[in-house]
C-alpha positions as CSV (number, residue, x, y, z in Angstrom):
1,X,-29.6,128.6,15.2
2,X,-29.4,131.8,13.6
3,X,-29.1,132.2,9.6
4,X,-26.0,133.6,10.3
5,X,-24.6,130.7,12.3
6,X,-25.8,128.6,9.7
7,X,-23.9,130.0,7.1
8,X,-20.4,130.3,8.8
9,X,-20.8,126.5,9.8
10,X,-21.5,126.0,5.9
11,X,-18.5,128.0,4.8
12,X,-16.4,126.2,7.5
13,X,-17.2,123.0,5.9
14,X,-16.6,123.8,2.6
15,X,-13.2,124.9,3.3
16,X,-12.6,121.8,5.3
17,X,-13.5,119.7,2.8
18,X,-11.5,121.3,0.3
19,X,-8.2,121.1,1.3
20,X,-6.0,119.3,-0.2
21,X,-3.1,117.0,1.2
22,X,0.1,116.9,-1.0
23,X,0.8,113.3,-2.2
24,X,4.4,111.5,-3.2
25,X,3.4,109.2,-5.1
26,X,5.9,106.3,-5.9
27,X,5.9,104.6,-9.3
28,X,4.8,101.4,-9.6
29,X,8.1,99.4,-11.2
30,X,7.1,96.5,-13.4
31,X,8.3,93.3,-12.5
32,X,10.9,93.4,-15.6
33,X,12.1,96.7,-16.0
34,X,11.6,98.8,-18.8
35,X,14.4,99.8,-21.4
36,X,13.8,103.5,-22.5
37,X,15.2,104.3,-25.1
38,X,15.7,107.7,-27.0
39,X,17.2,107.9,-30.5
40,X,16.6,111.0,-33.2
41,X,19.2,109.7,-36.3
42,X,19.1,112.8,-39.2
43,X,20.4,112.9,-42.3
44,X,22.9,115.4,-41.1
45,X,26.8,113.6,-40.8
46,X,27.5,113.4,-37.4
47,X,27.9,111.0,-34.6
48,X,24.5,110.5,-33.7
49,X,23.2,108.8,-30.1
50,X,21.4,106.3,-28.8
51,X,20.1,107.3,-25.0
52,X,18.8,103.9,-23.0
53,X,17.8,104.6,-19.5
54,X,15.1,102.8,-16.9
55,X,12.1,104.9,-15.9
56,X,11.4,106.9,-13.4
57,X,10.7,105.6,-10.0
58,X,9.4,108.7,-8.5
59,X,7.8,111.6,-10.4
60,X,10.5,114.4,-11.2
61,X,13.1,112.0,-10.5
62,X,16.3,111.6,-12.3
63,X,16.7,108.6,-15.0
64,X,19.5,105.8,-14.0
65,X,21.6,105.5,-17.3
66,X,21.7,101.7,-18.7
67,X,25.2,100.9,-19.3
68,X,26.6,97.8,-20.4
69,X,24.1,97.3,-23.4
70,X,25.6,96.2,-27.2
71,X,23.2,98.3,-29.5
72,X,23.8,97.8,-33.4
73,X,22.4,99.5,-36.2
74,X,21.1,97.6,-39.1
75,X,21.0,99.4,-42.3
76,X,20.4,96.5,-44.8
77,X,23.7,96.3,-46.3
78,X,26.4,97.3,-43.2
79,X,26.4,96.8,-39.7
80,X,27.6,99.5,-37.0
81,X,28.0,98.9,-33.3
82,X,27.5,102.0,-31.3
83,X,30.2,102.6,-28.4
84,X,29.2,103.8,-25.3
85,X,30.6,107.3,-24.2
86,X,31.7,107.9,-21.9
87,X,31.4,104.7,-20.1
88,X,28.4,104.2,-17.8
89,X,26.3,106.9,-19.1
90,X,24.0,105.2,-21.1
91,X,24.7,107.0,-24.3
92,X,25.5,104.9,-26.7
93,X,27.4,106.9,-29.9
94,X,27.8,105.5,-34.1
95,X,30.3,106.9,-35.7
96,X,30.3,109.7,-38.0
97,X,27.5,108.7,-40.6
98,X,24.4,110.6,-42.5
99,X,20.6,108.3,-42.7
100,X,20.0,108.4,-46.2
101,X,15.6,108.2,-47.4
102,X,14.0,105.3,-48.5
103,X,16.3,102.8,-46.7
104,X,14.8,100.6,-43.6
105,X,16.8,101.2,-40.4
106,X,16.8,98.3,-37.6
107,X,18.2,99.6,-34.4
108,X,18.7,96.1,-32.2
109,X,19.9,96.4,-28.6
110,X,21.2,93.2,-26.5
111,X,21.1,93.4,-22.7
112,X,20.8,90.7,-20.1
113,X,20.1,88.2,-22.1
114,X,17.2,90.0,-23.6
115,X,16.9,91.4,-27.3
116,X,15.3,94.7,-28.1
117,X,14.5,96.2,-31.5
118,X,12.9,99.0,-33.9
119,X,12.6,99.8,-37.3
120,X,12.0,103.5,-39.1
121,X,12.4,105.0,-42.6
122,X,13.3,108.7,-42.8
123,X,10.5,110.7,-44.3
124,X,11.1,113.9,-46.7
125,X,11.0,117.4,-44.7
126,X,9.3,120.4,-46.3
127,X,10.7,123.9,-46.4
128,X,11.2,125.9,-43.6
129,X,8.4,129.0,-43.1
130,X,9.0,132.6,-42.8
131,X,10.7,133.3,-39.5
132,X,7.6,134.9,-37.7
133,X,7.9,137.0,-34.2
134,X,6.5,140.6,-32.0
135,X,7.2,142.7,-29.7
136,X,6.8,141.8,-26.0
137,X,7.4,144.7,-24.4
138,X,9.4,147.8,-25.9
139,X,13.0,146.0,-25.5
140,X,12.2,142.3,-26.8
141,X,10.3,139.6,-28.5
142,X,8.8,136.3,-28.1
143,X,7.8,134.1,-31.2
144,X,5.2,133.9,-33.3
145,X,4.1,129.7,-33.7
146,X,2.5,128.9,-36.8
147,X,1.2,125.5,-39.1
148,X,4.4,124.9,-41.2
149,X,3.5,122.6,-44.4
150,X,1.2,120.2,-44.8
151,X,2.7,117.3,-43.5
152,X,4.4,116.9,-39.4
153,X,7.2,117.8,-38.3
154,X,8.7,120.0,-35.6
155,X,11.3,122.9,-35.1
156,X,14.1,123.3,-32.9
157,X,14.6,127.2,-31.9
158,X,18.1,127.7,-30.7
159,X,18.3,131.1,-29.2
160,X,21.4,133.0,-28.2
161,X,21.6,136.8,-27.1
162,X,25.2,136.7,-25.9
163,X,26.4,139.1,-27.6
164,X,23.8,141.9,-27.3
165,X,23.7,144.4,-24.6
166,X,20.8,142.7,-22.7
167,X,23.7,140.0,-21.8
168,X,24.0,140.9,-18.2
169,X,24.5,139.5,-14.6
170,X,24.3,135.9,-13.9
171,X,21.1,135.2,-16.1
172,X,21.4,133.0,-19.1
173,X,21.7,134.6,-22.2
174,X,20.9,131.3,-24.3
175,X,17.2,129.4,-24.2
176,X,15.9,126.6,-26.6
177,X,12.0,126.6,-27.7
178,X,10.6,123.4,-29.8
179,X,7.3,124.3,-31.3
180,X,5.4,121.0,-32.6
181,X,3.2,120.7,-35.5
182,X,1.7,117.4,-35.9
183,X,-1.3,118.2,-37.6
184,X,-3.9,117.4,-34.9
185,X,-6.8,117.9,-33.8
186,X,-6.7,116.7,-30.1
187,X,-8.7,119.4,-27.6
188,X,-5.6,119.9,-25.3
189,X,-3.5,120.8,-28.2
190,X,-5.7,123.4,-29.3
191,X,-5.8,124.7,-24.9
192,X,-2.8,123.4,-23.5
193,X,-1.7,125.0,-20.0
194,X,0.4,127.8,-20.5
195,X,4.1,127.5,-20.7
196,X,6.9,129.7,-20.1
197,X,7.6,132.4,-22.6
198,X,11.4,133.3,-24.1
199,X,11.7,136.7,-24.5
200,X,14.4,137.6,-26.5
201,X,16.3,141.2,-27.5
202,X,16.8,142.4,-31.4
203,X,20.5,141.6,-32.2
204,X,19.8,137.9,-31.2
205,X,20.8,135.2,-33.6
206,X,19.0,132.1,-33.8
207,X,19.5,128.7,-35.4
208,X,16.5,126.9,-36.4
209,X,15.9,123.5,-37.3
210,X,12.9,121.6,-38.6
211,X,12.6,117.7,-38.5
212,X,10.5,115.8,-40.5
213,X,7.6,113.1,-38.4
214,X,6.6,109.9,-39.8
215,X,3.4,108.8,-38.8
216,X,4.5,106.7,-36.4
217,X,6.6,109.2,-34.8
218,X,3.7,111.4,-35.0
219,X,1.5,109.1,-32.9
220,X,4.5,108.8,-30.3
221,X,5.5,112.8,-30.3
222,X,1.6,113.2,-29.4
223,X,1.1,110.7,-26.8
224,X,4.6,112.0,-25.4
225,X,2.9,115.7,-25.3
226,X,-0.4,114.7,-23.6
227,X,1.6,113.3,-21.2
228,X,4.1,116.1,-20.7
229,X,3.2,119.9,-21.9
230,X,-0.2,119.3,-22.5
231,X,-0.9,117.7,-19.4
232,X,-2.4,120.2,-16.8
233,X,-5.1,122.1,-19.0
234,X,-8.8,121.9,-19.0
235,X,-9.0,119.1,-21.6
236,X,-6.5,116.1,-20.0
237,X,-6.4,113.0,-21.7
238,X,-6.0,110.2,-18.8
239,X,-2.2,109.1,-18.1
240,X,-1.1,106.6,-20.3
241,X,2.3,105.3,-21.7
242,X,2.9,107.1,-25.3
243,X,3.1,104.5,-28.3
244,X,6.4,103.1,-28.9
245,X,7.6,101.5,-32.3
246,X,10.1,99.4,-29.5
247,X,9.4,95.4,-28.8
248,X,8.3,94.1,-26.0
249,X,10.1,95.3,-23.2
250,X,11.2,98.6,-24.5
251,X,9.6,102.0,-24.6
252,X,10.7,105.1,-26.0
253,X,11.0,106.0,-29.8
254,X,13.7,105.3,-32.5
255,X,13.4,107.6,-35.0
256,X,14.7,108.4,-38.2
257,X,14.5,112.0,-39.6
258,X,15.3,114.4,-42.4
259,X,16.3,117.8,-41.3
260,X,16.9,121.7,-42.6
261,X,18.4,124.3,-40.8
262,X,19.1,128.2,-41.2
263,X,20.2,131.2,-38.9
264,X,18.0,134.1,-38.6
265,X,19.2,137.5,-37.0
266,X,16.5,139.1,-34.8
267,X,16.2,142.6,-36.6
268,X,14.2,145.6,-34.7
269,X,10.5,145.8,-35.7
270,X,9.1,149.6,-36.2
């Protein structure tokens, strides 16, 4: 056989052994289904929720609300029980209230026959940074992420360009960017897979707000991260469920934070 021959048959090979079959995996369910459950209470007075929800059975599938649940909030000297709204959708509402520092929260959920529960202090939240963006291109911006304090915390980026000329045709004129900052270290952080970049025009207004992470939040909002946008780079962590401050039975977070906000007008950079 020629060298030639020989090194088509080789090529031929390696193609054939690299392809790859596309794979729907179905969840495992455990034999008692997990409660998720999904709770941010701020300092801000509002009605604030309480998601619950079973997990996904197929990857990209859609969460089946848990209805039917009595979830009650402990605050050490009152009791609340949340009402769910509207009924069967798994959102589970308090009334109009504020979470106040340096008081211990118990979130307690009853459901078939089966007791859940959480605790969580609110931590402090340090000052809001400089708002920090550039240019993209010659008509908009993106923006700039950078450390913000010394301690974790998050902020929501509420975009809205509605009222600018670039507000045209069917595309959305509204996007929502959360940039973490949990102060670590992990590889895939530092590389993570690249995401989809806002662009936004001058004239935009947008409404930022920054919550405050205890630690064990922290630990959560990571192992969440790994398993969500970080997942995919060079540096993946191996699948695992994110820590949970929920008894046995639950996962999910319930967390208690303080929060700023402000409103910054995109202005045009020379």
């Amino acid at each position: 056989m020629t060298t030639g021959k020989t090194f088509i048959i080789l090529c031929l090979a390696l193609v054939l052994i690299s392809c790859e079959e596309a794979i729907n995996w179905r969840l495992q369910p455990q034999d008692e289904p997990l409660l998720v459950v999904e709770a941010v209470l701020t300092n801000e007075f509002k009605r604030h929720t309480v998601k619950l929800t079973r997990p996904y059975l197929q990857q990209d599938g859609t969460a089946e609300p848990l209805s039917g649940a009595v979830v009650r909030l402990y605050t050490g000297s009152s009791t609340e029980t949340l009402t769910e709204e509207p009924p069967g959708s798994g959102l589970y509402l308090t009334d109009s209230l504020r979470i106040v520092s340096n008081r211990l929260y118990t979130l307690v959920i009853d459901y078939g026959g089966q007791t859940y529960f959480a605790t969580d202090v609110q931590e402090p939240v340090e000052p809001l940074p400089p708002f920090n963006y550039r240019p993209a291109n010659d008509s908009t911006y993106v923006l700039v992420p950078e450390a913000s304090g010394d301690k974790a915390n998050y902020i929501e980026h509420r975009i809205d360009w509605q009222a600018t000329g670039f507000c045209t045709g069917s595309l959305p004129c509204q996007a929502e960017v959360t940039v973490y900052d949990l102060k670590n270290i992990d590889v895939q952080a530092q590389f993570p897979p690249d995401q989809e970049v806002v662009a936004f025009p001058a004239g935009s207004i947008i409404i930022r707000k920054k919550y405050s992470v205890s630690e064990a939040y922290r630990a959560y909002l990571r192992g969440m991260l790994s398993e969500t946008a970080w997942r995919g780079g060079f540096f993946d962590t191996y699948p695992a469920n994110p820590a949970t401050n929920l008894s046995t039975g639950a996962t999910g977070f319930f967390a208690l934070s303080t929060v700023i906000t402000d409103t910054v007008v995109v202005k045009p950079l020379n």
